[in-house]
C-alpha positions in Angstrom: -146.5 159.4 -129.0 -146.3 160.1 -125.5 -145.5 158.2 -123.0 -148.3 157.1 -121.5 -149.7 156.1 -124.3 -146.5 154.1 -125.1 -146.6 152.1 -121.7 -150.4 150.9 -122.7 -149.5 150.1 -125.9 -146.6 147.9 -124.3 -148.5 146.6 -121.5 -151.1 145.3 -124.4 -148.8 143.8 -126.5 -147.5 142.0 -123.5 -150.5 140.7 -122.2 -151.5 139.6 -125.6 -148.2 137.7 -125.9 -148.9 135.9 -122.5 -152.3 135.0 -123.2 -150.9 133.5 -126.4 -147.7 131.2 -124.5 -150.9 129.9 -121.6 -150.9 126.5 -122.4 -154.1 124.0 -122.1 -154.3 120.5 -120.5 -155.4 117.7 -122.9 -156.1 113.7 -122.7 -152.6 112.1 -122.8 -152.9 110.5 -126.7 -154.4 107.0 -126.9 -150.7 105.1 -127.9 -149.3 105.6 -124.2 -150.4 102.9 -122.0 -152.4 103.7 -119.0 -152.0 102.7 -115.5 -154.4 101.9 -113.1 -153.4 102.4 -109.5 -152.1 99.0 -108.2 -153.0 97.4 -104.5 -149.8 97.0 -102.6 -149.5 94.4 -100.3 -147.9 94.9 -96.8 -144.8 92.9 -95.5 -146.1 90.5 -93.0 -144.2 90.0 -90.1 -143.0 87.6 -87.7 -141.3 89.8 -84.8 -140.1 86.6 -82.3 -139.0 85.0 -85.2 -140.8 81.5 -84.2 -142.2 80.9 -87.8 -145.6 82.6 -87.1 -146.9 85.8 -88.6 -147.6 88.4 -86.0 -151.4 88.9 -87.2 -152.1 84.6 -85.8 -149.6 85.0 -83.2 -151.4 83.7 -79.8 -147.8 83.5 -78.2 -146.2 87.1 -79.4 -143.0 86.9 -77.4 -141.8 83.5 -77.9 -138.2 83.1 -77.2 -135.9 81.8 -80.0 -135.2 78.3 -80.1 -138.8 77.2 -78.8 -140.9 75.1 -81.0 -144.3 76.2 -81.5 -147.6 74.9 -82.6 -149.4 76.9 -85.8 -150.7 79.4 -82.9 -147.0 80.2 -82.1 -147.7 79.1 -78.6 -144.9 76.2 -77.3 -145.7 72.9 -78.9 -149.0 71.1 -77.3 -150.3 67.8 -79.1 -154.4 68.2 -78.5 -156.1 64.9 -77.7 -153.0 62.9 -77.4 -151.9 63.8 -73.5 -149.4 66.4 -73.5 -146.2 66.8 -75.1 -144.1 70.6 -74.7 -140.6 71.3 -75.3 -139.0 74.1 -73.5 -135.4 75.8 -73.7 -133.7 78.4 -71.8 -130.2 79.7 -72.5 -128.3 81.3 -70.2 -125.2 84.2 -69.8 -122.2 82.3 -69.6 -120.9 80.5 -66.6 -124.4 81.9 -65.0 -127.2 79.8 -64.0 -129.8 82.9 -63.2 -133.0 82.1 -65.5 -134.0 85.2 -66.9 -137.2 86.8 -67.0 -138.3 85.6 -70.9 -137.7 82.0 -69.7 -139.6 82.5 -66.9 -142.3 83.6 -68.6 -142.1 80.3 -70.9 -141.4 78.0 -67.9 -144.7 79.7 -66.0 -146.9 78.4 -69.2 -145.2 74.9 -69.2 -146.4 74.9 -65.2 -150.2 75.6 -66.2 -149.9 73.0 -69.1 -148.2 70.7 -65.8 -151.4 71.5 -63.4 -153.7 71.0 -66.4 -152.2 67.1 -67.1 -151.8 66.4 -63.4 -149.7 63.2 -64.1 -147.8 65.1 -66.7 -143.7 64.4 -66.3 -141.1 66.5 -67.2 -137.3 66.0 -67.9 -135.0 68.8 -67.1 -131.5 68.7 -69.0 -128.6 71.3 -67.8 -126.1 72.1 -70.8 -123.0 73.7 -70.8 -120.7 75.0 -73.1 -117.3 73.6 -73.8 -115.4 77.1 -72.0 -117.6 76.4 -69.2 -116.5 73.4 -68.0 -113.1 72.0 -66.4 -111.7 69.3 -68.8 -109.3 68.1 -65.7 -112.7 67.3 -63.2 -115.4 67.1 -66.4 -117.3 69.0 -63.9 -120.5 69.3 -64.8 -121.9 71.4 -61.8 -122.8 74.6 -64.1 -124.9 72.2 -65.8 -126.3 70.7 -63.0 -127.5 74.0 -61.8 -129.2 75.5 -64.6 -131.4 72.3 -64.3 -132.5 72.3 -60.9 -133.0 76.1 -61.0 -135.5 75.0 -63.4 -137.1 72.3 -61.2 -136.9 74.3 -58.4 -138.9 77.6 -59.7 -141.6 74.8 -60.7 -141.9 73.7 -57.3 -141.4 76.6 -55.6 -143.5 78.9 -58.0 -146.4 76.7 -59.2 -146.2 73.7 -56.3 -145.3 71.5 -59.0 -144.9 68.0 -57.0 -140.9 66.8 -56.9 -142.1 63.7 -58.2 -143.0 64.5 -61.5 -139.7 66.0 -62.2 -136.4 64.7 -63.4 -133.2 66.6 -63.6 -130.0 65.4 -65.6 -126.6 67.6 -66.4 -124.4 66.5 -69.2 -122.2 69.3 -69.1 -120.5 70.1 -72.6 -121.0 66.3 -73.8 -124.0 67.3 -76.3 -123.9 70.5 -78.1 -126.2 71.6 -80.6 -124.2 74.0 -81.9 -120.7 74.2 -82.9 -118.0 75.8 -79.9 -115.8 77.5 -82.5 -118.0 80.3 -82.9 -119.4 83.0 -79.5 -123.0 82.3 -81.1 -122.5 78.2 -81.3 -121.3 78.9 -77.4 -124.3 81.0 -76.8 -126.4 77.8 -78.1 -124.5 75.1 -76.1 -125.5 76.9 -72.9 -128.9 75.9 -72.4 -132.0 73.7 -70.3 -134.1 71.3 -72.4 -136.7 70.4 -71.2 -139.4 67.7 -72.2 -143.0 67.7 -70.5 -145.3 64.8 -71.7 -148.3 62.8 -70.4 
């Protein structure tokens, strides 16, 4: 034989021996359970943390700490006058209201001009390594509330009159002072607007 013919005859008998190791796809057998492609459902998500899911969120950016109404807007009873809370917590031994609280303290003015005989009371908090034990000064205190009266008046001509500032200093804590974060808590405005 020569070789030619010897490389077609092994170039047959290889194909052949391919062809016969090709393997065929068939139905999986009838025993094995089959599974049909199952809807997922997606996390939902509440990104300010306020209670309400982002997708009903009216109020997407409410600060921590603020109650909210089922629209995740501050806290409005409807047909019974008005009634918002509002909180602000400040950097420590600072009274500068930052920009998130303005932004609170801005919608609490509308709700004010809406209910024009509408009152608020404006509580300054401190934190027990804010204030002096030997003079119980309360003075931090005292600021943080009338920077919050006075960027009503001043911002939204909100009259004097309808607001009320007290300071009680480190004498009502929400939160425990052995802790940074309990601290962080303590040094706060509370507000209450009502009608």
């Amino acid at each position: 034989m020569n070789i030619k013919s010897l490389n077609i005859v092994t170039v047959a008998i290889s194909t052949l021996l391919l062809i016969g190791c090709q393997t065929t796809t068939s139905a999986p057998p009838s025993d094995i359970p089959q599974y049909e492609n199952i809807r997922t459902m997606k996390a939902e998500i509440d990104s300010d943390g306020d209670g309400v899911l982002n997708v009903i969120d009216e109020c997407p950016e409410t600060p921590l700490h603020t109650v909210v109404d089922a629209r995740g807007c501050p806290f409005t009873l409807i047909g019974v006058g008005l009634k918002m809370e509002y909180r602000a917590f400040f950097a420590k031994d600072s009274s500068e209201l930052s920009p998130e609280y303005q932004l609170e303290l801005d919608k609490i003015a509308k709700k004010l001009q809406e209910y024009d005989t509408a009152t608020m009371r404006i509580e300054g908090h401190a934190s027990a390594d804010e204030v002096d034990k030997k003079l119980r000064s309360n003075s931090l205190a005292r600021n943080r509330a009338i920077i919050v009266k006075n960027y009503l008046i001043m911002q939204h001509q909100i009259d004097p009159n309808r607001l009320s500032t007290a300071s009680y200093g480190a004498q009502r804590p929400v939160a425990s002072s052995d802790t940074e974060e309990g601290r962080s808590m303590n040094r706060r405005v509370y507000g209450l607007a009502q009608d």
